[in-house]
C-alpha positions, -999 to 999 in steps of 0.1 A, spaced: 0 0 0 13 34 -8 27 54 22 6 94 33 38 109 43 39 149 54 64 154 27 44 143 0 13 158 13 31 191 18 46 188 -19 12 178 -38 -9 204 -23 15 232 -24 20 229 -62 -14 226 -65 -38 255 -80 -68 256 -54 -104 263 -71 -116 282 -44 -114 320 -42 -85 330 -28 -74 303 -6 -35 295 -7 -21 265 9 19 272 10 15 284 47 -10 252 60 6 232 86 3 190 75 -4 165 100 -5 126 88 -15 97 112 -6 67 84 -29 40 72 -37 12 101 -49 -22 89 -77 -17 64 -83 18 78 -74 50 55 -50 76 64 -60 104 79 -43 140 69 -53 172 87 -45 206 69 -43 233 92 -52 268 74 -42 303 90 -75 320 78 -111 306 83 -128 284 57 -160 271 71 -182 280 43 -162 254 20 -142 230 41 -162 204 28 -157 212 -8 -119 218 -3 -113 187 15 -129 168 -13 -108 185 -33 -76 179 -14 -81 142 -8 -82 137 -47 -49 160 -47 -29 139 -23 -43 103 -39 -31 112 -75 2 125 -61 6 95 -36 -8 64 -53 -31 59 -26 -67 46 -32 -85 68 -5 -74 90 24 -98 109 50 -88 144 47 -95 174 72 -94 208 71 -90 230 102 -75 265 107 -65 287 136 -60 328 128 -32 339 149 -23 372 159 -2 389 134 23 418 132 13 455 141 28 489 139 58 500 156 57 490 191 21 483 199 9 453 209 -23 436 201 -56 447 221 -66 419 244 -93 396 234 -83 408 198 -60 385 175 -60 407 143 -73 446 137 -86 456 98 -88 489 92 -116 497 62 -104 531 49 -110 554 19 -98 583 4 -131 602 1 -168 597 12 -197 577 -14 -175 554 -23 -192 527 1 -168 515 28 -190 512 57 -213 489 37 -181 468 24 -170 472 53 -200 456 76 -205 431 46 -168 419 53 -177 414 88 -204 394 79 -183 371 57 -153 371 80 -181 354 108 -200 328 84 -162 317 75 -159 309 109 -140 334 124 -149 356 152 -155 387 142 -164 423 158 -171 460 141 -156 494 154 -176 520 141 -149 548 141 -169 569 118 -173 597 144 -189 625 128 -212 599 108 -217 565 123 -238 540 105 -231 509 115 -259 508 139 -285 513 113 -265 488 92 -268 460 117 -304 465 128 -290 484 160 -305 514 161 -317 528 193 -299 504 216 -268 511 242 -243 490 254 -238 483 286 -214 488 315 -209 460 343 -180 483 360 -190 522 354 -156 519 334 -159 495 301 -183 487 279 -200 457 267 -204 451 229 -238 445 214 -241 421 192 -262 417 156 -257 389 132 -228 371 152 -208 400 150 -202 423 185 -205 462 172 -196 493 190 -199 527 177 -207 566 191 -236 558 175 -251 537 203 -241 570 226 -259 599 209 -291 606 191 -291 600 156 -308 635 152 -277 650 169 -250 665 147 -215 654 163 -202 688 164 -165 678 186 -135 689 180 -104 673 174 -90 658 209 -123 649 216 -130 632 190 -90 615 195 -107 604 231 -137 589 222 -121 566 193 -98 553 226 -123 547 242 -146 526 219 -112 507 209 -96 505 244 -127 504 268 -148 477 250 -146 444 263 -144 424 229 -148 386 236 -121 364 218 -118 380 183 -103 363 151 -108 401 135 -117 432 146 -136 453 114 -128 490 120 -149 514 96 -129 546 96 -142 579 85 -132 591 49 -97 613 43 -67 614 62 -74 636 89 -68 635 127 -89 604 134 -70 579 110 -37 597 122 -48 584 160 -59 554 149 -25 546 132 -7 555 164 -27 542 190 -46 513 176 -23 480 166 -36 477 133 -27 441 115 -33 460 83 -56 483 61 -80 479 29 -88 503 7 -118 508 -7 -124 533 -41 -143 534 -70 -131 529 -105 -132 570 -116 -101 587 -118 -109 609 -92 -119 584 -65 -84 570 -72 -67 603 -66 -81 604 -31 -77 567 -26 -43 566 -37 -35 595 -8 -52 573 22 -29 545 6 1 563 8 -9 576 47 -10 544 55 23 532 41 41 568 61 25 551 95 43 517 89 4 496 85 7 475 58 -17 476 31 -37 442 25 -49 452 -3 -76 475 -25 -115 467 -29 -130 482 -65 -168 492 -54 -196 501 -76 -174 488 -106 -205 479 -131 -239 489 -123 -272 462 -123 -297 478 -142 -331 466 -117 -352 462 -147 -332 439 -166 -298 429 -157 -278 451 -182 -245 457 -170 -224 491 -178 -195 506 -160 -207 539 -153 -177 550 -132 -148 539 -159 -134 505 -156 -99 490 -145 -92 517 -121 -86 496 -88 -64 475 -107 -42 502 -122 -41 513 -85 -31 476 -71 -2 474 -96 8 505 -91 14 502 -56 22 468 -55 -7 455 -33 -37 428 -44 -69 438 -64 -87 419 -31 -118 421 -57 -145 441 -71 -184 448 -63 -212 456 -82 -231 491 -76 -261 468 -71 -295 485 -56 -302 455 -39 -272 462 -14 -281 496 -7 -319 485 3 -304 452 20 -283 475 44 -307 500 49 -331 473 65 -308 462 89 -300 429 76 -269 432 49 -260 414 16 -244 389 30 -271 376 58 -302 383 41 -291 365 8 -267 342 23 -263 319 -12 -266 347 -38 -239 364 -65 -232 391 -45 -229 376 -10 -201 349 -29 -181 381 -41 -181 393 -4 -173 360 8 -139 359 -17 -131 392 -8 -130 380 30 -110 353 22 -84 372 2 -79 397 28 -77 366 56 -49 351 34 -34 378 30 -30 383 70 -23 348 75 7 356 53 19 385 76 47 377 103 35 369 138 34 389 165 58 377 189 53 404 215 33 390 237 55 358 237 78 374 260 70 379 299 72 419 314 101 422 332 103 443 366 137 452 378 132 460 417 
């Protein structure tokens, strides 16, 4: 009988294409227990980003992978994965009860990044991963309305932190849930400075894979505070395909690059639009401009999304894309873009900062 060894495991699926958006094998972590008797050998692949929504397809896939390259007749293949904490900014460390932060940015406003942005969210968690939302859009916070949480509060247990609410799987906190919507937010600058430390360093997130922050538009004082307080595992940028979109997206790209966050990548929103009536696609908004930006800068086209009314009514209800039409077109183009930007964490270096005990010289 042909021997399953780790070696050959490791070699077949590594030099294997995967059919499934966006997920790369040359980091996954091979374990074989061999054949016993008449009983088949078992391999578990270990992933670094979550794959839930297709473990079953890809470990079909796999075992016919490793039997054509082995010689074997059958072998019982699982797939598991673990998101670790990764890498972040100079010398920050990672918020407890928070493996990874994402920040969603754009150059300018309209271009849709708090519904990418909540949709991501929502992908990240049916993939398996545990997932929360920091609504750092001060001066216009929607996440609340997004997630079907308007009118609620979190609350406090200690007079001190505050307890996420949760919509969807996903634990949300955002100024939102602290003032009227009818309110303008009229702050200035250090107060708005101390109330995105607060939602991000007084909320008591439970045991996050990722934590989603929606940042407002620009590159003003609240993304500069963000980048030096917050340990961000990376940044996506989100733009539209127009020249001038990219202008302004290009600038929030290049912020983020001064501050030492790496880029995971770019999201191209509203790239054709979905005529209602009939289905007609036409790229109203120019075409190829995320890509242009992605190779310019050298970072991944993560993916492209339609300007679609169905999202816009879908997120105004309360119940996104990607939870109220869970097996649709444009929930699967959310779910790849999840997955690209999880691979492309689970590519990052570790963070190794908490490896190492504090040391008190008395």
């Amino acid at each position: 009988m042909p021997e399953v060894t780790v070696t050959c495991v490791e070699t077949a699926i590594r030099a294997e294409t995967v059919p499934f958006a966006g997920v790369d094998l040359r980091s996954a972590k091979v374990a074989v227990e061999p054949a016993a008797g008449s009983e088949k050998a078992r391999v578990t692949i270990t992933v670094g980003f979550p794959v839930a929504d297709i473990a079953t397809q890809l470990a079909d896939f796999l075992s016919g992978v490793i039997c054509s390259a082995t010689g074997a007749t059958a072998v019982n293949v699982e797939v598991a994965w673990q998101v670790r904490a990764h890498a972040v900014q100079g010398t920050l460390v990672p918020l407890p009860g928070v493996r990874n932060i994402i920040a969603i940015a754009s150059g300018k406003g309209g271009v849709g990044k708090s519904t990418t942005a909540v949709n991501l969210a929502l992908a990240l968690t049916r993939q398996g991963a545990q997932v929360g939302v920091l609504d750092a859009d001060i001066y216009g916070p929607s996440q609340p309305k997004m997630l079907g949480l308007d009118g609620q509060q979190p609350v406090s247990k200690d007079g001190k932190t505050f307890e996420p609410l949760e919509a969807h799987g996903v634990q949300v906190n955002s100024v939102g849930f602290l003032v009227d919507d009818q309110t303008p937010v009229i702050w200035r600058g250090p107060m708005v400075t101390q109330a995105l430390n607060q939602l991000a360093f007084t909320t008591n997130w439970h045991d996050l894979d990722y934590l989603i922050v929606d940042l407002p538009p620009g590159t003003g004082d609240t993304q500069l505070t963000l980048t030096q307080s917050v340990p961000l595992t990376g940044a996506v940028i989100i733009t539209t395909p127009q020249d001038i979109a990219l202008l302004d997206a290009r600038r929030g790209l290049k912020m983020f690059e001064k501050v030492n966050v790496r880029v995971l990548g770019v999201v191209e929103n509203m790239s054709v639009h979905i005529c209602t009536a009939c289905g007609h696609e036409e790229a109203l908004f120019g075409t190829g401009g995320g890509q242009r930006l992605s190779d310019e800068n050298g970072v991944p086209l993560l993916g492209q999304l339609p300007l679609d009314a169905r999202i816009q009514h879908e997120t105004d209800s309360g119940v996104p894309t990607v939870v109220s039409d869970p097996d649709g077109s444009l929930a699967a183009k959310y779910l790849a873009i999840a997955r690209a930007t999880a691979v492309q964490i689970a590519e990052a270096p570790r963070d190794h900062k908490g490896v190492f005990p504090k040391i008190v010289v008395e």
